[in-house]
C-alpha positions in Angstrom: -0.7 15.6 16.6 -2.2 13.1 18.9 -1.7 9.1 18.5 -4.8 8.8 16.3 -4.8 12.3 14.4 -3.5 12.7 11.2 -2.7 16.0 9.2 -5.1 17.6 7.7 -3.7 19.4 5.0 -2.8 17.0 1.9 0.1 18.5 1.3 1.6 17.2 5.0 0.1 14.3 4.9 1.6 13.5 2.3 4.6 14.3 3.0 4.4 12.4 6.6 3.4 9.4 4.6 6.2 9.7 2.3 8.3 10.0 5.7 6.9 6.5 7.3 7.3 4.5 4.0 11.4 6.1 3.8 11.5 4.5 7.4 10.2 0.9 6.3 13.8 -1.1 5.1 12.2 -3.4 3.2 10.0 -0.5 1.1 13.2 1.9 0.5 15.2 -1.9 -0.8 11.7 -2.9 -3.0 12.1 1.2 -4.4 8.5 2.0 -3.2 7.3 5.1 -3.9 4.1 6.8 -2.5 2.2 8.5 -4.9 -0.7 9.8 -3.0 -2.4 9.7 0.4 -5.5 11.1 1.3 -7.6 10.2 4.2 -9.3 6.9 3.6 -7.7 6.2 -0.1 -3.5 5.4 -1.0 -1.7 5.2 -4.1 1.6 2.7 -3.7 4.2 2.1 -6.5 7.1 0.2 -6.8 9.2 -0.1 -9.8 9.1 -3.3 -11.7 13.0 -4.4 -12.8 14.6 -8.0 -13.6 15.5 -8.2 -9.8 11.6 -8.5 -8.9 10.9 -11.0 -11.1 10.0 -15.1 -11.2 11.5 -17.2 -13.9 9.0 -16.8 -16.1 10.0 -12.7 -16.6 6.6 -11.6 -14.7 6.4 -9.7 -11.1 7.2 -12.2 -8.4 3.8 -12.5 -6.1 5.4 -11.7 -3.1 6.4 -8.5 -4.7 2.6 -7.8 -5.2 1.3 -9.3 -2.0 4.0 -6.4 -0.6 2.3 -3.8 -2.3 -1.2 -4.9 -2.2 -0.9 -5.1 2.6 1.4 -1.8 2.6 -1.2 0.4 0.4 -4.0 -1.0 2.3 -2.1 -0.5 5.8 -1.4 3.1 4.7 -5.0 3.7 3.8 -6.4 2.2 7.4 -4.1 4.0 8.4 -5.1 7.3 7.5 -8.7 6.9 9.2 -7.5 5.3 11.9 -3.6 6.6 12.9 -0.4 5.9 12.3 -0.2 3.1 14.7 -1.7 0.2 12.9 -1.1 -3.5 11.2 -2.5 -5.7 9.1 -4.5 -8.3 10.9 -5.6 -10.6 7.7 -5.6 -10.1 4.0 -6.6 -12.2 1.2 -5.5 -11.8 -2.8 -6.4 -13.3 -6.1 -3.9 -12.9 -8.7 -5.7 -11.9 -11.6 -3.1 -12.1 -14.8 0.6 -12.1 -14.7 2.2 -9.0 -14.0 4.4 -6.9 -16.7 5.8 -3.6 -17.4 7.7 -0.9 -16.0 6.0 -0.3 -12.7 3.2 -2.2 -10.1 1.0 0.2 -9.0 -1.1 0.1 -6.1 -4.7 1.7 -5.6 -6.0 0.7 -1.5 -9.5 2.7 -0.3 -11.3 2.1 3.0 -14.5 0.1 2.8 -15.1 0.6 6.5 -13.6 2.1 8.9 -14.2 2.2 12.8 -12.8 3.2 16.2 -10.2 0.2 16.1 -10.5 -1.8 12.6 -10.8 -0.8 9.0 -11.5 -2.8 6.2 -9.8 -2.1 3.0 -9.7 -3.0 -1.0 -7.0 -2.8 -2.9 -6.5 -2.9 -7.2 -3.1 -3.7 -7.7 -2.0 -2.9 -11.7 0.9 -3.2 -13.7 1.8 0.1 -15.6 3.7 -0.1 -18.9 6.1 3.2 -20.3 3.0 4.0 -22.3 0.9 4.1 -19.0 -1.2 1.6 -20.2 -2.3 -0.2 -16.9 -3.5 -3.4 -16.5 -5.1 -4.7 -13.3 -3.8 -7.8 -12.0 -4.4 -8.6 -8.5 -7.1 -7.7 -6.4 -7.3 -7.7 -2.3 -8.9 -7.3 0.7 -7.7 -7.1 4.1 -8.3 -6.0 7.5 -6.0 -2.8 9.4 -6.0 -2.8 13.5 -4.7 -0.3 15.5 -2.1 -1.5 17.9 0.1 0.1 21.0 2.9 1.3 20.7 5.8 0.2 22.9 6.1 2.0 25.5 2.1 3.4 25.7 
């Protein structure tokens, strides 16, 4: 695998995603969870408990700014390789966010030889699976060197 190539089986890349979100700290302590990953398109979760939470008993917006930059760094990402960062994002918080888990939906708009722009839907998912979407975003994925390179 080169420094931009991906796998291309879905299978392993998932599985390689799966391995670069276990190596983020801050992912593994939020209990993110990545639920697919397919060139160009990410699906992010993170479980929604008391600990996450503002005072008024819905998801604190940091916690869905988090997921909101991480899906759509995974998904630039995935068309552009594994050595990228988010360079700008914006959000709009749509409705507060309730249930059992945030879930995450990121898709590249365009992507090019250095920069990718992505959307992302972020929803909140009740025990029924009732979703409901509440925060949108857009941001923009570089590709950067990696120390050492």
């Amino acid at each position: 695998m080169t420094e931009r190539s991906l796998p291309e089986d879905p299978e392993a890349l998932l599985r390689l995603g799966r391995e670069l979100l276990a190596a983020q700290p801050f992912s593994t302590l939020l209990g993110a969870r990545l639920d697919g990953f397919r060139p160009g398109r990410v699906e992010l979760s993170v479980p929604l408990g008391p600990r996450l939470l503002q005072q008024y008993g819905h998801a604190h917006g940091g916690v869905i700014s988090y997921l909101a930059d991480n899906a759509m760094t995974f998904a630039g990402g995935s068309v552009l390789g594994p050595a990228v960062t988010t360079v700008g994002f914006s959000i709009n918080y749509l409705r507060p966010a309730r249930g059992e888990r945030l879930a995450a939906e990121a898709r590249v708009v365009n992507g090019g030889r250095r920069l990718a722009v992505v959307r992302c839907d972020v929803s909140a998912r009740d025990d029924t699976g009732t979703s409901i979407l509440c925060a949108v975003a857009q941001g923009t994925i570089a590709t950067v060197d990696r120390p050492g390179t």
